[in-house]
C-alpha positions in Angstrom: -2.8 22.6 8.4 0.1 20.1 7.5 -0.2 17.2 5.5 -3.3 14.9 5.9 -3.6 12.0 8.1 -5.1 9.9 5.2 -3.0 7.3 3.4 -4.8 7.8 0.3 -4.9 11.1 0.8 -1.1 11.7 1.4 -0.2 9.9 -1.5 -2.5 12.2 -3.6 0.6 14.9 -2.7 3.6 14.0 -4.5 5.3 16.8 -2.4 9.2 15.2 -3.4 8.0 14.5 -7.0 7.0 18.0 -7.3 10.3 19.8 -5.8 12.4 17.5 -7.7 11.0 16.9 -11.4 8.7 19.9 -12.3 10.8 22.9 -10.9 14.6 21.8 -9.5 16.5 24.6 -10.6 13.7 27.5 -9.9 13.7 26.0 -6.2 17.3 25.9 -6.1 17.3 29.4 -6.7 14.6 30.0 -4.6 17.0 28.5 -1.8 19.6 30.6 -2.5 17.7 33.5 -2.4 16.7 32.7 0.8 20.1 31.9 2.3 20.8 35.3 0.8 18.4 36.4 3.0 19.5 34.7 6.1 23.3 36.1 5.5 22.0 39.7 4.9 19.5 40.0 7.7 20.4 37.5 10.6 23.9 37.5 9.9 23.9 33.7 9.5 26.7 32.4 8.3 26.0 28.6 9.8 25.9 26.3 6.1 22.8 24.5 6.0 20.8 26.4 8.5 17.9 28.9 7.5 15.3 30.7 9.8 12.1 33.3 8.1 12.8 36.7 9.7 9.6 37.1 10.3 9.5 40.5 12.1 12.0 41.7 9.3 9.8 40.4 6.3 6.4 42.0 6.4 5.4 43.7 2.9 5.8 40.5 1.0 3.2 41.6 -2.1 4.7 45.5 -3.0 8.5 43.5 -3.0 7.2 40.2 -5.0 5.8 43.1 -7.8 8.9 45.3 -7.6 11.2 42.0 -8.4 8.6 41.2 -11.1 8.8 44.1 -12.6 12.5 44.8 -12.5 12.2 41.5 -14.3 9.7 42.3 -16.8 12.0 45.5 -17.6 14.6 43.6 -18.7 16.8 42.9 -15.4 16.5 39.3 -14.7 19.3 39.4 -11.8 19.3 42.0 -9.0 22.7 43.5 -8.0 23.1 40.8 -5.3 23.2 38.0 -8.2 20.1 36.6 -7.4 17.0 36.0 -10.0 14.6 38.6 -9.4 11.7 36.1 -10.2 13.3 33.7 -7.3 12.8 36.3 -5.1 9.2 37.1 -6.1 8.7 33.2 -5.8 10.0 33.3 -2.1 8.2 36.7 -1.3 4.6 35.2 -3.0 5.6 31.7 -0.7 6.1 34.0 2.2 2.8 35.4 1.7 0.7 32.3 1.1 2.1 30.7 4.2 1.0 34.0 6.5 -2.6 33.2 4.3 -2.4 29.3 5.2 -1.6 29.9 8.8 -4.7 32.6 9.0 -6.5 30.4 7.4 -6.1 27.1 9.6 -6.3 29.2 12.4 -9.3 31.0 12.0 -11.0 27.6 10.8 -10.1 26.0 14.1 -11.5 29.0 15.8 -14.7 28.6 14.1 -15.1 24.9 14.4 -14.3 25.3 18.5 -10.9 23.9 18.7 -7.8 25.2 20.1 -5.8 26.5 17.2 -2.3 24.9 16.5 0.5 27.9 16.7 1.9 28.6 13.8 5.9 27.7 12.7 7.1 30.8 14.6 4.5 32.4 17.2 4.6 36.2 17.3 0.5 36.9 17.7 -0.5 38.3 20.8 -3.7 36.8 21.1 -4.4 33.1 20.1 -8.2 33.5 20.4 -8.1 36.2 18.3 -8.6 35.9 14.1 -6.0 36.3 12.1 -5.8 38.3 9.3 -1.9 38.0 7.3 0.3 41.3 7.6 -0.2 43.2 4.6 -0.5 47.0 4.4 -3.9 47.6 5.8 -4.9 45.0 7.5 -4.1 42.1 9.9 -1.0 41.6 12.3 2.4 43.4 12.5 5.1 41.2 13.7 5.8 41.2 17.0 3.0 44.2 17.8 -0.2 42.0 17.7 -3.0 43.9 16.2 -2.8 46.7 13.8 -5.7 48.9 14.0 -8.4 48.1 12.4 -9.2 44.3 13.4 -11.8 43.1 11.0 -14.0 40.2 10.8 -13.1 37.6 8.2 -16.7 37.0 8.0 -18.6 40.4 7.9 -15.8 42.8 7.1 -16.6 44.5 10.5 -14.0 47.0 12.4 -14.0 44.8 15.4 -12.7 47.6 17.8 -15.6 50.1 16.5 -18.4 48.2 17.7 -18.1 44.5 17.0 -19.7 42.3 14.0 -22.4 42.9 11.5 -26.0 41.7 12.6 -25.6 38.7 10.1 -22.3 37.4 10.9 -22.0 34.2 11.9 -19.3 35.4 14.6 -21.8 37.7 16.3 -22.2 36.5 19.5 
């Protein structure tokens, strides 16, 4: 997806304005949460460098709620000194970039192009939709396919027969 091509329409996204004046100090934290992350999982200790463990960050929704409500309960820092809100915001920004990715992907798909790969590739088939990881559905990191792959268009259980009679994907 990316940002637009468009002059008009990349000056519509004040992406600088909007890091710096709304939010600075809730992405700052959001930062350090994340090179919190980096230290504690990929043992990176290089300033200035940060890399998504992907395959080590996959239930993004149950740990956003749990931060939230260890917030709402009255603990606004976790025992690492982190905000637990900051890590809800990089857990829900985790989430919406799997979403983003499926969703440019699968659009590309459907309009016959070859879809770009995403930041990181870890999906075993290209041609394949994507769903994001979550609990029930989509792809595990570094597994391809969980079981069931459904249609984002008819809800089918693609490896139970294929697509409804009125999806657009049925071919």
């Amino acid at each position: 997806m990316g940002l637009p091509t468009d002059c008009n329409e990349r000056k519509a996204l004040p992406v600088y304005t909007f890091l710096t004046k709304y939010f600075p100090l809730a992405f700052l934290e959001v930062v350090r949460v994340a090179v919190a992350g980096d230290k504690q999982h990929l043992n990176n200790s290089e300033p200035g460098e940060i890399r998504w463990a992907r395959e080590k960050s996959t239930d993004q929704l149950n740990t956003a709620l749990r931060h939230i409500m260890d917030y709402g309960m009255g603990e606004a820092i976790d025992t690492d000194g982190r905000a637990h809100l900051a890590k809800a915001i990089w857990r829900l920004s985790a989430q919406l970039q799997l979403d983003e990715e499926a969703r440019a992907h699968n659009a590309a798909l459907l309009e016959g192009r070859k879809p770009a790969p995403p930041a990181y590739e870890f999906r075993s088939d290209p041609n394949d939709f994507w769903m994001p990881n979550s609990t029930k559905l989509g792809f595990s990191v570094g597994t391809g396919p969980v079981k069931p792959r459904i249609c984002s268009d008819c809800g089918a259980d693609l490896d139970e027969g294929g697509h409804a009679a009125t999806c657009l994907l049925n071919s």
